[in-house]
Structures are given as structure tokens and as C-alpha cells.
C-alpha positions in Angstrom: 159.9 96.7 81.3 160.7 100.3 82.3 158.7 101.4 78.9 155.6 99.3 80.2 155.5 100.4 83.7 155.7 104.0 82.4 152.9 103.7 79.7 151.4 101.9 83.0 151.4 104.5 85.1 150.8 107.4 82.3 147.5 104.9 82.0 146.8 105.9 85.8 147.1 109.4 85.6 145.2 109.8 82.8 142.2 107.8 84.4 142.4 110.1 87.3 142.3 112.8 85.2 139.3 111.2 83.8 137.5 110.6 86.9 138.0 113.8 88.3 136.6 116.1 85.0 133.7 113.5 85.4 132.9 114.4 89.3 133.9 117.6 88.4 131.4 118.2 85.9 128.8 116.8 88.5 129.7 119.3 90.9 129.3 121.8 88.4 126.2 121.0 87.6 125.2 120.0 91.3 124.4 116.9 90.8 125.3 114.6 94.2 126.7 111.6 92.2 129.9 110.2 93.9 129.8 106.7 92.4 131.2 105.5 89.5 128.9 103.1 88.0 126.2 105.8 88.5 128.2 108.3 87.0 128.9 106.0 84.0 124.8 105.5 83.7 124.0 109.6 83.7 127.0 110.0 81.5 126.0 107.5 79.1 122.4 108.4 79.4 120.9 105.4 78.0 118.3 103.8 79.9 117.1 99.7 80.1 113.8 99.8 81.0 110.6 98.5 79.9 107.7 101.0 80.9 104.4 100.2 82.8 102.5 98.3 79.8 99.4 99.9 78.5 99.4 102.5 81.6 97.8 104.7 78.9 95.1 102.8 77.5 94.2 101.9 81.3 94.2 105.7 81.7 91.7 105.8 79.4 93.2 107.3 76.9 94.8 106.3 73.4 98.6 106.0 72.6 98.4 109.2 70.5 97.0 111.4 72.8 99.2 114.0 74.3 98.6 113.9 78.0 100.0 116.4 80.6 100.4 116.8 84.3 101.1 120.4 85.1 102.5 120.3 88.6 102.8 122.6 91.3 105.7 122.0 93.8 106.3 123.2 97.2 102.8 123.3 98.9 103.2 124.2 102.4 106.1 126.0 102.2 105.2 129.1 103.0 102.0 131.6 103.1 102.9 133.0 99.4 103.2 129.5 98.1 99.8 128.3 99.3 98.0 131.1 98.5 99.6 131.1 94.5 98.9 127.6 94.6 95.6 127.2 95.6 94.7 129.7 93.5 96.0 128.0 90.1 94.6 124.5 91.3 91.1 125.4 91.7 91.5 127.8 88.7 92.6 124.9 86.6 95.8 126.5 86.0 97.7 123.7 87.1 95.9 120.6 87.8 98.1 118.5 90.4 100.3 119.7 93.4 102.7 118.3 96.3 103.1 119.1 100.0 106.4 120.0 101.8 105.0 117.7 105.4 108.3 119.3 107.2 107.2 122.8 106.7 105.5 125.7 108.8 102.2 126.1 106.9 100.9 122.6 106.0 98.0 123.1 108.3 96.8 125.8 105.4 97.1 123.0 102.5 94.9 120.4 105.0 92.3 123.3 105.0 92.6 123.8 101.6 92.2 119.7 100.5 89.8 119.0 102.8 87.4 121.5 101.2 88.3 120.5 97.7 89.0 117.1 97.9 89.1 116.4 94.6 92.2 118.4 93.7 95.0 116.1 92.9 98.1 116.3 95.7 100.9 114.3 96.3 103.8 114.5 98.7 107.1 116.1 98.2 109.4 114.0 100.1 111.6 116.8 101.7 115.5 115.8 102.9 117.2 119.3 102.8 116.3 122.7 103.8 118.1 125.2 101.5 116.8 128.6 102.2 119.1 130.6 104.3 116.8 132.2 107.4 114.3 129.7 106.8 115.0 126.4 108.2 113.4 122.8 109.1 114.0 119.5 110.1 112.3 116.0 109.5 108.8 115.0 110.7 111.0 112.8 113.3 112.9 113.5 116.2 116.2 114.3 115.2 117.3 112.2 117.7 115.5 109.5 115.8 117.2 109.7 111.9 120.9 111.3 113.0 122.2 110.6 109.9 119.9 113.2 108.2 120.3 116.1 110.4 123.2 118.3 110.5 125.0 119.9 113.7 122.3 122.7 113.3 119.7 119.8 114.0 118.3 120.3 110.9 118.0 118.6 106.9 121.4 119.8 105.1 121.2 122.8 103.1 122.3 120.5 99.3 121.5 117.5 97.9 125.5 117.1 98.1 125.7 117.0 102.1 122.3 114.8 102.5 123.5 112.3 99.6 126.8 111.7 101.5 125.4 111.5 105.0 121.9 109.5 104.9 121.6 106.3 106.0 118.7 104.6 104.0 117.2 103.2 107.3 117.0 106.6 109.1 115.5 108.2 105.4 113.3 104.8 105.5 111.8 105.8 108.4 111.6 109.8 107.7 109.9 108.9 104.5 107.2 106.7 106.1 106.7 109.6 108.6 105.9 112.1 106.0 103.6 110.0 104.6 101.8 109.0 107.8 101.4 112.9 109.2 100.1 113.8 106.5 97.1 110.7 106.3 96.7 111.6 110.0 95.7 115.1 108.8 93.2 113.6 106.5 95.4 114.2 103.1 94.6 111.3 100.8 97.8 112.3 98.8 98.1 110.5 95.0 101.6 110.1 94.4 105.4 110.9 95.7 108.0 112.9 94.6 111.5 114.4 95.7 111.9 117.9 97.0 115.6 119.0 95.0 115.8 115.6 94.0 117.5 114.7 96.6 116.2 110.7 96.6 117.0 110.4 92.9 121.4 110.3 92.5 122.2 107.7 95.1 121.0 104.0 94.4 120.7 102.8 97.6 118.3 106.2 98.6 116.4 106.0 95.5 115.6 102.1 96.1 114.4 103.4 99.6 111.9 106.2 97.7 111.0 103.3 95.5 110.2 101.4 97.8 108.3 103.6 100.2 106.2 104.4 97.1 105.2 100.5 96.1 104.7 99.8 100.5 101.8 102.5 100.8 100.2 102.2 97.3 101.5 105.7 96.2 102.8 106.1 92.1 106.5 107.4 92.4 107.5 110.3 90.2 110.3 109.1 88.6 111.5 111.1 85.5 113.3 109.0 82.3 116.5 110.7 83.1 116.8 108.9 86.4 115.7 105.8 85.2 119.6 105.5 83.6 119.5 103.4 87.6 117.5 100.5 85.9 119.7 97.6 84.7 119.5 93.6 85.1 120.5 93.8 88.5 118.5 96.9 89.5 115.3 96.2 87.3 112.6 98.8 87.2 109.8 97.9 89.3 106.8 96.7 88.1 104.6 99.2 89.0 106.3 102.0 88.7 105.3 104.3 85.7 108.3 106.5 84.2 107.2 110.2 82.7 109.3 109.9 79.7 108.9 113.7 79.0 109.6 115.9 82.1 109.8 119.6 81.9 111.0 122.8 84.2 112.7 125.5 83.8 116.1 125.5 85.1 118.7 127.6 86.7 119.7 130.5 85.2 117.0 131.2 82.6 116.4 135.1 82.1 113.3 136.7 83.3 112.5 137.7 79.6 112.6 134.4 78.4 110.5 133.0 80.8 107.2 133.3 78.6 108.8 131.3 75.3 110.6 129.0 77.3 107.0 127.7 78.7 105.6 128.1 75.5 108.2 126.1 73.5 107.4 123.5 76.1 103.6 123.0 75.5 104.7 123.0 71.7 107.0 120.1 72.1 104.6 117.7 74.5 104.6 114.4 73.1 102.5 111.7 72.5 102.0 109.9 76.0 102.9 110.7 79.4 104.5 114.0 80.1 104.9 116.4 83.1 105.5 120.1 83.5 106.9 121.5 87.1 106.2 124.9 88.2 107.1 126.8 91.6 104.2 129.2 92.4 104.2 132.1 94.4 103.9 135.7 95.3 107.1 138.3 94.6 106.1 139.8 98.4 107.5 141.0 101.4 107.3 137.0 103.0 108.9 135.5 99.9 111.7 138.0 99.1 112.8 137.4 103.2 112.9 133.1 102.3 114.7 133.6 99.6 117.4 136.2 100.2 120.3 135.2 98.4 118.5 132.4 96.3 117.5 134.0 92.9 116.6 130.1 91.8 113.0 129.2 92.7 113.0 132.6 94.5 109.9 135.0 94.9 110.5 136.8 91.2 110.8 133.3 89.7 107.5 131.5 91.5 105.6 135.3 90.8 106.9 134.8 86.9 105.9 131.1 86.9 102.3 132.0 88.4 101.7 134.4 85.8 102.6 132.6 82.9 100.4 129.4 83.8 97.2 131.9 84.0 97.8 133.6 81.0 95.9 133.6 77.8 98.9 132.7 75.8 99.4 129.8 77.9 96.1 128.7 77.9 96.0 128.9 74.1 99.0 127.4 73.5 97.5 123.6 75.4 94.3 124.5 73.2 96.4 124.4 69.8 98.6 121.8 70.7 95.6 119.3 71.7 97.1 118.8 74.8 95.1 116.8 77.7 95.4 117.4 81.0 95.6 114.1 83.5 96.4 113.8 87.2 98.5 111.3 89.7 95.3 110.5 90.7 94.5 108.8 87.1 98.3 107.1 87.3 97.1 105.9 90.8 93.8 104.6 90.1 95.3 102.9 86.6 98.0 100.9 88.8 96.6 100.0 92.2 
């Protein structure tokens, strides 16, 4: 008995061991994942989804064909932003986009898409505020969605602190709010995705950004890392379409390798659906004072992805690869 209570309990300690290496490595990596099963599904990696049937044939396309959304984030974030932006979308150096609604210069992108209003936006649902000096809260009162503002009175600064705070009927009703300002401004916005990814780690958030997405009609960017949520008791919904191939460059790539890291992307788009984030911007005097102390996504990193999407090698590189550009706006018009 004494020998089977102590392999017992060496059992116990060993699965606590376990569990904390496993939230461990999450924190590590900065990934706000504080539940088990979930943990289990990113660890595992496998995913139990069928995808939207014949979303690419409705596309007008063929299953072959190698179709890309390149995809600039944070419009409306700040002068720099906006002006990078705008720039690449009516250049047709990226051909899609998505607007921060929380932010101090989303009046500028309202100018901007009402006198091209055939460039392809979306939102970028926005639940934290991470710059250090540069701050914001919801669309909402505070007083109206507590459980997503901190004692600042604004969105937390991580993923981490808005995962285990939110409430999914105060981010319900944030979400909707986003949406709604920015139809009231006369944006006809395409799709919806998640600023940081904030909505994508919890299940009970990332049902709410589901559904918010299926209630107003809006495709949901949903990348087929994150669809490790689908199972028989979550199953994905029927009109949501998964980009199976998602690019962006991540944290601590070197300047210098910036220009073959984009490159080996374009050379390894696949047949069917694939998306490539970029963070535009200007390395100026406004973008260096946002993101002091923030090297990721900062000014030398949105100035570096700017100039590689313009350049000739970039350009090239879609040309040999046959690559096709396609929009939300196609994904939106296929589905509802």
C-alpha cells in the first residue's frame, strides 16, 4: 500500500511538473492560454475541421491557383501608419487592409475609403493597447464593458491581462461597437480580424469574435493554427472560411534578413487560400515616440516592411511564382 501511494503521489508531481513546462512554454512564447484542454489542442496541433466547400471555385478561381491576400494591419493607428498604408493600397502594393476603430486617426482612413472605395478594408478588432505613451480604450464607455478596461481606464497592455479579465458579454458588446462606429462613418468594411490576437486563445472570446463575424455578415480571419478550437462539441461554423496558409514575420527576426524572409514566403505560397500580414509605416520622429521601448512592430520594422512590399524583387518574386492576388471582399461576396 505504502509502495502504491508513493508511485501515487510521484504520479502527481510529475503531472505538475508537466503542466507547469506546458504554461510555461506559453508564457514564453506569450501566448494567453490558461486552459488545459486548449493547451492540449495547440500542443497537439492537429485540427478537425472541414473547410468552407468550394470557397474557391465560388471565388472564381480554380483549386490550383495560388491565391494571396497581402494585408496591411493597423490602419488608423497613427499618422505614419496611414500615410505608409495608403500609399501601398492604392499602389497595389498590398491589396487589403484593417482599421484600429479605438484609435486617434481613424477619421484619416474614412477620408481615405471614402475616396477610394473600392480598396478592400476590414476591421481590426482592438482589446489591448500595448504601446507605452500611447494609449486607448474601447469605442464604449468604460463604464459600460469594466471587465475590459484596466485601473488606468484603458484596454490592458497584453493579450495575457485581457484574456484573464474579459467577460464575453462586455467584449460582445465592444465588438459590436467597433463595428457599428465605423458603418456610421460610412466604412463598408469586408471582413474581421484580431489586433495581437487577442480574441483567438480563449474559447469562450473567440466564440464571441465568431460570432460577431456571422451576426453582421462580415468573413472572420481565422488562421489554421487557431482552428486546433474546432472539435465535435465546438464545430467550425459553416460559414466561416479558414486561411490554411498564414504568413508574418515574427518577433525577433534581424533587420538583414528581413528581404529573404518575405521572399521565401512568396516562394512557398500554396495552392489555395493564403495570407501575408504586414505592419506599414514610416521610421519618423511620430513613430519612433509610439514605439519607444517596443522594437516588435516598431517604426524600423513597419519602415522595413514598407520597403520590401514596393520593391522590385518583391514584385518579381509574385510574378515568378504565379501568384494571384484576391481580397476579403471576394471571400465576402463568395459567402454572403
Amino acid at each position: 500500500m505504502k509502495l502504491l501511494l508513493a508511485f501515487l503521489m510521484g504520479g502527481v508531481v510529475l503531472l505538475g511538473i508537466l503542466v507547469t513546462l506546458v504554461f510555461g512554454y506559453f508564457e514564453y512564447k506569450q501566448l494567453p492560454i490558461y486552459n488545459l484542454k486548449t493547451a492540449a489542442k495547440f500542443i497537439a496541433g492537429k485540427s478537425n475541421y472541414t473547410n468552407y466547400e468550394g470557397i474557391i471555385e465560388k471565388m472564381g478561381y480554380s483549386k490550383g491557383d495560388k491565391l494571396l491576400i497581402i494585408h496591411a494591419d493597423d490602419l488608423g493607428l497613427s499618422k505614419s501608419v496611414n500615410k505608409a498604408s495608403f500609399g501601398a493600397l492604392k499602389k497595389g502594393y498590398v491589396n487589403s487592409g484593417s482599421i484600429m476603430m479605438p484609435c486617434d486617426y481613424v477619421s484619416e482612413v474614412r477620408e481615405f475609403a471614402n475616396e477610394n472605395p473600392k480598396i478592400d478594408l476590414g476591421l481590426h478588432l482592438t482589446v489591448t493597447s500595448e504601446w507605452r505613451d500611447y494609449k486607448w480604450s474601447g469605442v464604449l464607455s468604460p463604464i459600460k464593458t469594466p471587465s475590459l478596461i484596466n485601473k488606468k481606464g484603458v484596454f490592458p497592455k497584453t493579450p495575457k491581462q485581457f484574456v484573464l479579465n474579459a467577460e464575453t458579454h462586455d467584449l460582445k458588446k465592444e465588438l459590436q461597437a467597433q463595428i457599428d462606429l465605423s458603418r456610421s462613418m460610412g466604412l463598408n468594411p469586408t471582413h474581421i480580424d484580431s489586433h495581437e490576437g487577442a480574441l483567438f486563445f480563449n474559447e469562450g472570446l473567440f466564440k464571441v469574435y465568431l460570432e460577431v463575424g456571422e451576426e453582421n455578415k462580415l468573413p472572420v480571419f481565422v488562421p489554421k493554427a487557431v482552428a486546433i478550437h474546432f472539435d465535435k462539441s465546438f464545430p467550425k461554423p459553416k460559414n466561416l472560411v479558414v486561411i490554411e496558409n498564414f504568413f508574418m514575420a515574427e518577433s525577433g527576426l534581424k533587420h538583414e534578413k528581413w528581404e529573404s524572409f518575405y521572399l521565401n514566403v512568396l516562394d512557398n505560397v500554396m495552392p489555395g487560400l493564403n495570407q501575408l500580414v504586414v505592419h506599414l509605416g514610416y521610421d519618423d520622429k511620430e513613430m519612433r515616440a509610439i514605439c519607444v521601448d517596443h522594437p516588435n512592430f516598431g517604426s524600423k520594422w513597419r519602415n522595413l516592411d514598407y520597403d520590401i512590399v514596393s520593391s522590385d524583387l518583391f514584385r518579381e518574386a509574385l510574378k515568378r511564382n504565379k501568384i494571384k492576388l484576391v481580397t476579403w471582399g471576394e471571400i465576402q461576396k463568395a459567402v454572403y
